[in-house]
C-alpha positions as CSV (number, residue, x, y, z in Angstrom):
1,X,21.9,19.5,-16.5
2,X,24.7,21.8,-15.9
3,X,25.4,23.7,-12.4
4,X,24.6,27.2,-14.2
5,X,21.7,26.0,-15.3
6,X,20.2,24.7,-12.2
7,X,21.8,27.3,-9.9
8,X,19.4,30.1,-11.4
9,X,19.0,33.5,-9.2
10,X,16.2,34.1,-6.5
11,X,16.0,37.5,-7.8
12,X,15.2,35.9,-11.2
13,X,12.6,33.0,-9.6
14,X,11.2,35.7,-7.9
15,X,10.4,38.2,-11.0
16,X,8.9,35.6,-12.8
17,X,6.0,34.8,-11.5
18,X,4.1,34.9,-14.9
19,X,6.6,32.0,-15.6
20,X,4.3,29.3,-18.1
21,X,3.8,25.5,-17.9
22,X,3.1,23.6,-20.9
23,X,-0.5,23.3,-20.6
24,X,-0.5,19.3,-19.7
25,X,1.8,20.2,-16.9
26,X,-0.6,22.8,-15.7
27,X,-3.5,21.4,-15.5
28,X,-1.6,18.3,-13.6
29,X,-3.0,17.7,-9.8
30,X,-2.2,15.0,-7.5
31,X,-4.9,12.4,-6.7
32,X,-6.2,13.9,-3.1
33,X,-8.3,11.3,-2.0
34,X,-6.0,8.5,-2.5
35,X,-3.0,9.7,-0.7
36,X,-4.9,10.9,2.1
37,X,-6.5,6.5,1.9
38,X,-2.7,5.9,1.4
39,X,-2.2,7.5,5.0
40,X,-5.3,6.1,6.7
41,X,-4.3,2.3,5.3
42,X,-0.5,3.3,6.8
43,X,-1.7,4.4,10.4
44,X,-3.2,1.3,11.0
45,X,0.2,-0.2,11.3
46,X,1.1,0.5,14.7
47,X,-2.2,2.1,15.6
48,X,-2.9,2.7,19.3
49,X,-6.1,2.7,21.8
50,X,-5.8,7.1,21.6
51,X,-5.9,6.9,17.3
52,X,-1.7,7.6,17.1
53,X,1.0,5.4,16.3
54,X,3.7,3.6,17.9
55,X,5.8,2.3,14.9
56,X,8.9,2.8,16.5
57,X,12.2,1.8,14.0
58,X,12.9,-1.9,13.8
59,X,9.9,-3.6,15.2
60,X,7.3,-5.7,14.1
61,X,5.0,-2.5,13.1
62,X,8.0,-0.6,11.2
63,X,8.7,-3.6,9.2
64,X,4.7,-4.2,8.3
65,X,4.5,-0.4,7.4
66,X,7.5,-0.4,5.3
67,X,6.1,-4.0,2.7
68,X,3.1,-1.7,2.4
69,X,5.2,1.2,1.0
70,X,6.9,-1.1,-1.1
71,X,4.0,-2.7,-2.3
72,X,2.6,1.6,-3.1
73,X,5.8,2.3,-4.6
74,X,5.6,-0.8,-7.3
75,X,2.0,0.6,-7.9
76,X,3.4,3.8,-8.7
77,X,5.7,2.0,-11.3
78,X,9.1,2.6,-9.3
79,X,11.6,0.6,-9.2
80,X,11.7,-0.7,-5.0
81,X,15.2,-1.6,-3.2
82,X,16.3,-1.0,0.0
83,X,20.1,-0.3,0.3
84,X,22.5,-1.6,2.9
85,X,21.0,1.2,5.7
86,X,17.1,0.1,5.7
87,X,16.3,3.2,3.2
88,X,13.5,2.5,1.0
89,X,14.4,3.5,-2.5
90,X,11.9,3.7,-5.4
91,X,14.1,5.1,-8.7
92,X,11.9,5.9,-12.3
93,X,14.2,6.7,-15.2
94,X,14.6,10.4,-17.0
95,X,14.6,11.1,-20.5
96,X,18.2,11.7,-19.9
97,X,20.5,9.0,-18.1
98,X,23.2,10.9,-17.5
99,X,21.2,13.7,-15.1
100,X,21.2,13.3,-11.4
101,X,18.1,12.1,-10.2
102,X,15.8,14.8,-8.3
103,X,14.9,13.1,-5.2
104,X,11.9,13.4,-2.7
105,X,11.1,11.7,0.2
106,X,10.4,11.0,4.0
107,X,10.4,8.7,6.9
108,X,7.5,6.1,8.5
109,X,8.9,5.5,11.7
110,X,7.1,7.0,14.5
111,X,8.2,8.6,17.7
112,X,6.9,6.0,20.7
113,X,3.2,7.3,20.7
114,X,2.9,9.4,18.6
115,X,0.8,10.7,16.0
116,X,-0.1,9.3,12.3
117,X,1.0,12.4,9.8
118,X,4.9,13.2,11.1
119,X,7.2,12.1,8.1
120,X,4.3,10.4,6.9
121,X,2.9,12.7,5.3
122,X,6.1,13.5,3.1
123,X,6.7,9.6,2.5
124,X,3.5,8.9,0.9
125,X,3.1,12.5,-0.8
126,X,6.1,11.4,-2.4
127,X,4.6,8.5,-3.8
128,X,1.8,9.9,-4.5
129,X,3.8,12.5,-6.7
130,X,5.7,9.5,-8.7
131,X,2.1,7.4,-9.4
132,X,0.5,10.8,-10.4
133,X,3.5,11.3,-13.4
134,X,3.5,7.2,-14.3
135,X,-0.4,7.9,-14.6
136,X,-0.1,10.9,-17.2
137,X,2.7,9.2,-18.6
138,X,4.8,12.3,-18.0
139,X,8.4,11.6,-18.5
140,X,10.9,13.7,-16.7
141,X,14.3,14.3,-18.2
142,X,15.7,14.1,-14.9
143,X,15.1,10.6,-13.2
144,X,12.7,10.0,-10.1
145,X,14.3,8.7,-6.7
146,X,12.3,8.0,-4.0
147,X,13.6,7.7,-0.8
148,X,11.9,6.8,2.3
149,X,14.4,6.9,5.5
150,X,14.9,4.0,7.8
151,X,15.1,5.7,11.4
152,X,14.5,9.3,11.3
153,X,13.0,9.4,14.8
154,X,15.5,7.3,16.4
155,X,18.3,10.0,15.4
156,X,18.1,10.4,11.5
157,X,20.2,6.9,11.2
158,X,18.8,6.4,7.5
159,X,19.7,9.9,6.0
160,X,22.9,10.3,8.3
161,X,24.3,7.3,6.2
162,X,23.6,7.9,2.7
163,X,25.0,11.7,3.3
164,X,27.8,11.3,5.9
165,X,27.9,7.3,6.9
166,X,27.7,5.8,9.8
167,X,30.6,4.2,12.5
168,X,31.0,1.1,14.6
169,X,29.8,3.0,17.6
170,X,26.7,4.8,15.8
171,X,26.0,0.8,14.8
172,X,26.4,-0.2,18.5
173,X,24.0,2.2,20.0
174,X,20.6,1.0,21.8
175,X,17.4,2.1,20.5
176,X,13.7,2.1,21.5
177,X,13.2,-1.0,20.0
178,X,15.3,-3.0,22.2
179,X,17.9,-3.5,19.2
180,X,21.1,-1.8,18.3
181,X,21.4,0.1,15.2
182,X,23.1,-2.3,13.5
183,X,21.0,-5.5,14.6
184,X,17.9,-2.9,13.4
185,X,19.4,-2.0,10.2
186,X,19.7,-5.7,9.6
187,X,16.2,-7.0,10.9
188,X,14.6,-4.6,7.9
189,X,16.5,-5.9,5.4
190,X,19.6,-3.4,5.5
191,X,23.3,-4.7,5.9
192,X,25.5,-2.9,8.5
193,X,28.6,-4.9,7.1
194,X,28.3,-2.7,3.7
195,X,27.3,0.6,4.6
196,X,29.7,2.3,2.1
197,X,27.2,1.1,-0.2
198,X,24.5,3.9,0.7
199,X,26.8,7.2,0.4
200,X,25.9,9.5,-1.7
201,X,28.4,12.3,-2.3
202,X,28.0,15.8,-4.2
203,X,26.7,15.8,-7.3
204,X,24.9,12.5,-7.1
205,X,21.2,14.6,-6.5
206,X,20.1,17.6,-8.4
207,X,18.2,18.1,-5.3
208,X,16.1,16.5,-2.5
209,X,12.9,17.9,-1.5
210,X,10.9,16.9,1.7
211,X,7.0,17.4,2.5
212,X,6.6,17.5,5.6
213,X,3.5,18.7,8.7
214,X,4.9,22.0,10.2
215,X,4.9,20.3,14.0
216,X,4.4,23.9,15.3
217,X,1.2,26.6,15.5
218,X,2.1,29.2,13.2
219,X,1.0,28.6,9.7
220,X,-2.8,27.8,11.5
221,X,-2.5,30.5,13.5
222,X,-1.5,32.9,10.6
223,X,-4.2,31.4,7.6
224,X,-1.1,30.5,5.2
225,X,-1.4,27.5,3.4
226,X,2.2,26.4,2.5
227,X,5.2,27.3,4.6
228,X,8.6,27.8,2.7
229,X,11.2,26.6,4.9
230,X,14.3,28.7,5.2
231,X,16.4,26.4,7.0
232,X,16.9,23.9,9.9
233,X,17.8,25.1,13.2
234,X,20.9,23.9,14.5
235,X,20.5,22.3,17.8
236,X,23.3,22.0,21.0
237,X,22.8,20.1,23.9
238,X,24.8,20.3,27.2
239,X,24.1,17.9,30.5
240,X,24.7,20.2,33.3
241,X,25.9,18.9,36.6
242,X,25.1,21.1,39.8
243,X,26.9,20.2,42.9
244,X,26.2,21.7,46.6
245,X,26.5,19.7,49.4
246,X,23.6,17.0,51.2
247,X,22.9,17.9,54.4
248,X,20.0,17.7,57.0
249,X,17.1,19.5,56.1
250,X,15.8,19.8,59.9
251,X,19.3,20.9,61.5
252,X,20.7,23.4,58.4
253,X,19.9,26.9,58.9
254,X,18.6,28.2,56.0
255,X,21.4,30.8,55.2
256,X,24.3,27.9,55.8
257,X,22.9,25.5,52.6
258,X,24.4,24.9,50.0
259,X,21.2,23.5,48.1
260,X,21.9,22.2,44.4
261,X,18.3,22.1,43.5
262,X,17.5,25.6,44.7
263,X,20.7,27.1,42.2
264,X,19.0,24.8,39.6
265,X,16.0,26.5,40.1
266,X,17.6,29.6,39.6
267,X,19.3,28.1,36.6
268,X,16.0,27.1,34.9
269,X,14.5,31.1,35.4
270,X,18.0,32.2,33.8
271,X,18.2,30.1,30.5
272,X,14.1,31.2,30.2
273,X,15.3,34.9,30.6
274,X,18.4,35.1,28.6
275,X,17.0,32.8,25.6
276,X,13.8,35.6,25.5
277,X,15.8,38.8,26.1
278,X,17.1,38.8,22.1
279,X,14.6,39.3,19.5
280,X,14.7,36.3,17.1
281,X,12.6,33.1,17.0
282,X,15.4,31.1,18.8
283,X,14.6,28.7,22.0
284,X,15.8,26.8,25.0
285,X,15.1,24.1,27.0
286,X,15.8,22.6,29.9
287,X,14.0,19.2,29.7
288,X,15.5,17.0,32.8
289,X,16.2,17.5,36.1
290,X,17.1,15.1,38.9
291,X,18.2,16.0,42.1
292,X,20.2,13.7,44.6
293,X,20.1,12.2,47.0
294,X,15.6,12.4,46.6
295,X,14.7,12.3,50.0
296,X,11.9,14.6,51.6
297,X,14.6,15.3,54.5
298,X,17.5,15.4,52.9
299,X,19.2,19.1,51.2
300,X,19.9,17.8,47.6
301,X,23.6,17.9,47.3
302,X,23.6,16.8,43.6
303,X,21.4,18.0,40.7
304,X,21.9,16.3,36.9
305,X,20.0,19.1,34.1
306,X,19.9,19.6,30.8
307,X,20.4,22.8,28.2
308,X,19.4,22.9,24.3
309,X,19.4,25.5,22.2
310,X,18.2,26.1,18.7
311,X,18.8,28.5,16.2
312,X,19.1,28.7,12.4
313,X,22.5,30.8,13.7
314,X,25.1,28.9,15.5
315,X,26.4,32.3,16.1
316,X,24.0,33.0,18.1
317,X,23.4,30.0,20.3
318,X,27.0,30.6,21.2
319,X,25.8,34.4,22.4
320,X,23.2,32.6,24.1
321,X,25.2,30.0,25.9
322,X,27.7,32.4,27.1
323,X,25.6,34.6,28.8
324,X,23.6,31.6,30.4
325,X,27.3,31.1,31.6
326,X,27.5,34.4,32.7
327,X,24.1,34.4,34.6
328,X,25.9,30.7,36.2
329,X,28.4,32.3,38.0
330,X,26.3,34.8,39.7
331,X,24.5,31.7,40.5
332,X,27.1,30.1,42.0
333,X,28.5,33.0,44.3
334,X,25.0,33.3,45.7
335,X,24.6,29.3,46.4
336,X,27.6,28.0,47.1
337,X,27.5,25.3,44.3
338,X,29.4,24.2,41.4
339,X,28.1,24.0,37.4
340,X,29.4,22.0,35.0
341,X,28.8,21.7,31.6
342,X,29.4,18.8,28.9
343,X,28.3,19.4,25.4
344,X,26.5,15.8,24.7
345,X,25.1,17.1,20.8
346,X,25.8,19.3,18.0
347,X,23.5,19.8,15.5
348,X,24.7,22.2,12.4
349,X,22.1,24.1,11.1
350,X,20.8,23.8,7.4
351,X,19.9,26.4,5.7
352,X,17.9,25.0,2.9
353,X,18.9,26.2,-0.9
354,X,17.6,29.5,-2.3
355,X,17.0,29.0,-5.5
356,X,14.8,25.7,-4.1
357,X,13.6,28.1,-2.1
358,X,12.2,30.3,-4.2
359,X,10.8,27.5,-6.5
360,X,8.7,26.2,-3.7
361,X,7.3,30.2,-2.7
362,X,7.1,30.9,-6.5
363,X,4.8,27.4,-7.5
364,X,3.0,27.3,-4.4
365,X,1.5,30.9,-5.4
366,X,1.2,30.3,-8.7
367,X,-1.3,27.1,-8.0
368,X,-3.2,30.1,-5.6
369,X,-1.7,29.1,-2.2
370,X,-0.8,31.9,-0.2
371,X,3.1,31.5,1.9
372,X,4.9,31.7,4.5
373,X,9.0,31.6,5.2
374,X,9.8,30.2,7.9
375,X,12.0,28.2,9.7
376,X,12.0,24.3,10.8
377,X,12.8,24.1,15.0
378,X,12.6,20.4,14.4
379,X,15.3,17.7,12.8
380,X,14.6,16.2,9.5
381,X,16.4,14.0,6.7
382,X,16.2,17.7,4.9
383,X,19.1,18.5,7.3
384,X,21.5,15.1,7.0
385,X,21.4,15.6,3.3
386,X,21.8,19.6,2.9
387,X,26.0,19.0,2.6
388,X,25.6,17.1,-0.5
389,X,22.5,18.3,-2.5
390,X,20.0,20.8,-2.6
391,X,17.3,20.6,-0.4
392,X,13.8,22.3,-0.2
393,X,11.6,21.6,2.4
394,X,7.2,22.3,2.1
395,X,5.4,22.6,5.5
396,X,1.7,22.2,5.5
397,X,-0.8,23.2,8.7
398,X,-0.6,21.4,11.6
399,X,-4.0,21.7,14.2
400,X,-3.5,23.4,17.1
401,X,0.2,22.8,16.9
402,X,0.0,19.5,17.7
403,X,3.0,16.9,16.9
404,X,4.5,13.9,18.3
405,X,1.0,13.3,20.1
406,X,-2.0,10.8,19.2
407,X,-3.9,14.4,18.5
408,X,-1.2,15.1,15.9
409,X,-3.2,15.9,12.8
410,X,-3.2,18.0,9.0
411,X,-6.5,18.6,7.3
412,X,-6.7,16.1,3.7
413,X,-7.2,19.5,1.8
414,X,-4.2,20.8,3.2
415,X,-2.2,17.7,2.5
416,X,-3.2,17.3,-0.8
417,X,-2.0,21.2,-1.1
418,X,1.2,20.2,0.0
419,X,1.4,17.3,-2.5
420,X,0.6,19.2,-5.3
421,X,2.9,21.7,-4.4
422,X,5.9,19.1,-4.2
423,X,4.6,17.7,-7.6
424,X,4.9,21.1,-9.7
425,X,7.7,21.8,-7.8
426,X,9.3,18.7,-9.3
427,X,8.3,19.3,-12.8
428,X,9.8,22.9,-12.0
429,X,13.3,21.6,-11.0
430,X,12.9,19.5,-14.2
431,X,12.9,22.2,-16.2
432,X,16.4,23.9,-15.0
């Protein structure tokens, strides 16, 4: 497949909605009821008193989970390894050996009580997708990959090295399992001694598409079936240290305090007003605060806080952070205190490909599904691997909104939507 062929126009994909499958291909539709078996036989694996799942990366329950996707992947007639990063990879040959594989794919791992349908949905959607073409013997000329990603919850550790690698510090880093990355990798059968091995570089992927639960309200909210995701937010994070000065609380005058929890206060009202004072679907957080020295008679003289932002424009989260800094020193004239800030994260955003894009919106209508573009607030593999390949992400209903929560939870008509949407996406892709 040549780049011109592939890199059609969305003005194009979008006139041509009368576009025609062979007839085989048309008629073609997932097997519902097993995937949606697939995921019930997967929660159990981790499975907790409130119906979630704890599956954390690198524990007993993760490494259960994952010789149960292998043992679905070799049902589905895929070829099962897992490279030298923990990433589950499940290849079927093209027609042609010399195109890149088109690649799908998700995570298993679970946030620490969570729910049973984030990443999991995409992970065995995409198997479902590869038994549904060994079943109707429908050869692609592209080959099939597979991936399922070893630590997406614990900071995207699987993706992160296939697309960009990973260092001796990322290797030496704690996670929720008690492990480091590196003893983790190695416990599910990677090898953090060869993680060269994993990279992928441009070229390598004709593109990578990702099913996925929306984790937010809106498609529900709205009656659309199948959001189109435009991009990933980008995502900065910032510790935010507050000093005033401890004091007694009984023998300070109230206009002679310098109180580093009430400026934080007033910090907390700010970001809220600023972030919501510019049209856009942007959003920040301050998620921690702990004020020092914690004493009921005591005039906190020390506060630690956070600040994230998100946006699909980095341009903008700088607008946003400056005049949060602006709003700070008014702050600190009134109070008498000090802020600083430390950026701990950046996160680039990802804005997904367009003609993918428009492949997604264009066979998601045609199968009678009505859409929605929108953007992803939340991380995914999607994001780690836009640099090198392009990606394409389908979001399906979420109830109520709900994610990371036992009460996560997608309807099995609307994940079988969003599997047959991947599928004829696929044999779309194929075809370019």
């Amino acid at each position: 497949m040549n780049r011109r062929t592939f890199n059609i126009s969305l003005a194009s994909a979008a006139c041509s909605l009368a576009f025609s499958w062979p007839q085989a291909s048309a008629q073609l539709r997932v097997n519902g009821q097993r995937l949606n078996q697939h995921l019930a036989d997967l929660a159990v694996f981790g499975k907790t008193p409130e119906g979630g799942t704890h599956r954390v990366a690198y524990t007993e329950a993760d490494l259960q989970a994952r010789e149960f996707t292998m043992k679905l992947m070799r049902e589905a007639r895929l070829d099962v390894s897992i490279d030298a990063a923990g990433n589950l990879l499940g290849r079927r040959a093209g027609r042609n050996a010399k195109l890149p594989p088109l690649a799908l794919g998700s995570h298993i791992d679970s946030v620490p009580q969570g729910g049973s349908y984030d990443g999991q949905v995409g992970a065995m959607g995409a198997i479902e997708v590869a038994q549904t073409l060994a079943e109707q013997n429908v050869a692609l000329a592209h080959p099939l990959e597979v991936i399922i990603f070893s630590n997406e919850e614990g900071g995207t550790y699987g993706s992160h090295a296939m697309a960009h690698g990973l260092t001796e510090k990322q290797l030496g880093l704690p996670t929720n399992s008690g492990k480091t990355v590196g003893e983790g990798i190695k416990y599910i059968g990677g090898d953090p001694g060869k993680l060269s091995q994993p990279l992928r570089k441009r070229g390598d992927f004709a593109a990578y598409l990702e099913l996925h639960i929306e984790q937010g309200g809106i498609l529900e909210a709205e009656k659309i079936n199948i959001g189109v995701v435009e991009g990933i937010v980008g995502i900065n994070q910032w510790e935010v240290i507050v000093e005033g000065f401890a004091n007694h609380a009984g023998t300070t005058p109230m206009n002679q305090r310098r109180d580093a929890l009430l400026a934080a206060a007033k910090y907390i009202e700010a970001v809220n007003r600023v972030v919501t004072s510019i049209p856009g679907r942007q959003v920040g957080t301050v998620g921690r605060i702990q004020a020092q020295p914690g004493a009921y008679n005591v005039i906190p003289g020390k506060v630690t806080t956070t600040l994230e932002l998100r946006d699909l424009d980095m341009a903008k989260i700088q607008l946003l952070f400056q005049r949060i800094q602006a709003e700070v020193a008014q702050i600190e004239t009134a109070t008498g205190t000090k802020f600083t800030f430390k950026e701990t994260n950046t996160v680039i955003a990802a804005p997904t490909d367009v003609r993918v894009r428009g492949t997604i919106d264009e066979t998601a209508r045609r199968l009678g599904f009505t859409t929605k573009t929108m953007p992803s607030g939340a991380g995914h593999d999607a994001q780690e691997l836009a640099p090198i390949t392009p990606v394409g992400m389908i979001f399906i209903p979420s109830r109520a909104g709900i994610s990371h929560s036992p009460r996560e939870f997608s309807s099995p008509a609307d994940i079988t939507n969003g599997a047959n949407v991947l599928l004829h996406t696929v044999l779309r892709l194929d075809e370019r």
